[in-house]
C-alpha positions, 0 to 999 in steps of 0.5 A, a space after each residue: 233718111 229723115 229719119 235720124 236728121 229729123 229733129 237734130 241741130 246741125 251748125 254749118 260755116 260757109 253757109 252763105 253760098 254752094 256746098 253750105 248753102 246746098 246743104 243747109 237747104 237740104 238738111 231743113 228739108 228733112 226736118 232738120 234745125 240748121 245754124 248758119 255761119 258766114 260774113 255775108 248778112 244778106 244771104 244768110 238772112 236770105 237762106 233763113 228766110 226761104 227756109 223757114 217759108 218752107 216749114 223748117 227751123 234756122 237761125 243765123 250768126 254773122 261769123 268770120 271763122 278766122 276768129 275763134 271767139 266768132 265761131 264758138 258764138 255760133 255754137 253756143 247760138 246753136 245751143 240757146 236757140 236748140 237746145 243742143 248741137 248735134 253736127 257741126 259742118 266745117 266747110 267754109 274754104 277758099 282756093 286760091 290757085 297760083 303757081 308757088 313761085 308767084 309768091 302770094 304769101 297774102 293768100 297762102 296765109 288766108 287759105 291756112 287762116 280759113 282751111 286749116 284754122 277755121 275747121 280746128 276753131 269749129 272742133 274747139 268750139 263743138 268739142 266740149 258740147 259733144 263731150 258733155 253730150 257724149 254724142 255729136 259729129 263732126 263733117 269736115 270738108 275736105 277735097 280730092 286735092 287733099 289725097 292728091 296735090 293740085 299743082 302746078 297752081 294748088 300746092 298751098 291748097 293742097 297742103 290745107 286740104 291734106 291737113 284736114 284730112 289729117 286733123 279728121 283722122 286724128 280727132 276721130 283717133 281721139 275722141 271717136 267711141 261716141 262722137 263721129 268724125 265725117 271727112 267729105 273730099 269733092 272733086 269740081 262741084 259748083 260753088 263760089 270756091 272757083 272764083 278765089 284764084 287773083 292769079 288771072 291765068 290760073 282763074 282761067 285754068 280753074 273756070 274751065 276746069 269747072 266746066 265739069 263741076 257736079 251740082 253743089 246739092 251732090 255733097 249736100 246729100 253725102 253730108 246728108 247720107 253720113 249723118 243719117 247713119 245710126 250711132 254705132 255706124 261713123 262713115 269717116 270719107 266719102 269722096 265724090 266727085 264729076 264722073 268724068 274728072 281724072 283728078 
């Protein structure tokens, strides 16, 4: 599998914890050159520094990625310290479950923010790279809740992770014949993405929903399985989630 991962440059937003964590981690494992986003200093300083203990290359930026001029620093960081950008990971999310008549516009508003704006800000960032490249390949994170609405509590959720899906098919549409789109849609994996619901007895639905959840490293090696691919082969979605969850 290392074989085509070996070597490449791949920008991961959301790097701080879970499923961006996971796979920074397990990308630098098969030689890969990881550029790491998120708003937390400390763990990206932390994953950096493991990382690169092992053998591997990383490097980080402090990126908030409801602010575009912020996520295109981290590609060019990428393309100063690399020379190139191979793949760019959206993942950064946040799920914020509440019925819809609870009104928390504050939270509908950062879930498109962060869902729905961050990811376009990742392609406007990467896109004229890989145009100038004529390669590249773009790995958006979506969510089984984005083939099926999560509600009562996850309809706003929904609605981001269905616009991802969306925005994936429409880019790959777009500018596919040498640039790859990837859509991943996981089901309850272990990440931090439980802890985002303020409304207390939708946190309580969510953590003992999670009680299911795969390991975070689950997605890593699906991220991993579509980049590995050779460059005439673009795997579009990959779902996966807990064998014995029914959503």
């Amino acid at each position: 599998m290392s074989q085509n991962i070996s070597g490449k440059t791949v920008v991961i937003t959301g790097a701080s914890s879970g499923l961006g964590e996971a796979t920074a981690y397990h990308l630098a494992s098969l030689g890969a050159h990881v550029v790491l986003g998120a708003r937390r200093e400390d763990k990206l300083q932390q994953i950096v520094a493991t990382i690169e203990a092992k053998g591997g290359q990383a490097t980080y930026l402090v990126t908030d990625v409801t602010k575009a001029s912020e996520v295109s620093a981290l590609v060019q960081l990428a393309v100063s310290r690399f020379g190139q950008v191979d793949v760019m990971i959206n993942n950064a999310g946040l799920m914020s479950i509440a019925p819809i008549s609870e009104l928390k516009t504050d939270e509908w508003d950062r879930m498109i923010d962060i869902n729905i704006k961050g990811v376009l800000y990742g392609i406007a960032a990467a896109l004229p790279i890989f145009e100038h490249q004529k390669s590249g390949h773009f790995i958006n994170i979506s969510s089984v809740a984005g083939i099926k609405v999560f509600s009562p509590g996850g309809t706003v959720y929904s609605g981001t992770k269905f616009a991802v899906r969306a925005i994936s098919e429409g880019l790959r549409h777009e500018v596919g014949g040498s640039i790859r789109t990837t859509t991943i849609l996981p089901g309850a994996v272990d990440s931090e993405l439980k802890h985002g619901s303020s409304h207390q007895q939708s946190a309580e639905f969510v953590g003992n929903f999670y009680q299911i959840a795969i390991p975070a490293d689950s997605v890593a090696k699906a991220v991993a399985y579509a980049i590995a691919q050779p460059a005439d082969v673009d795997i579009n979605e990959i779902v996966l989630r807990p064998t014995v969850q029914d959503f």
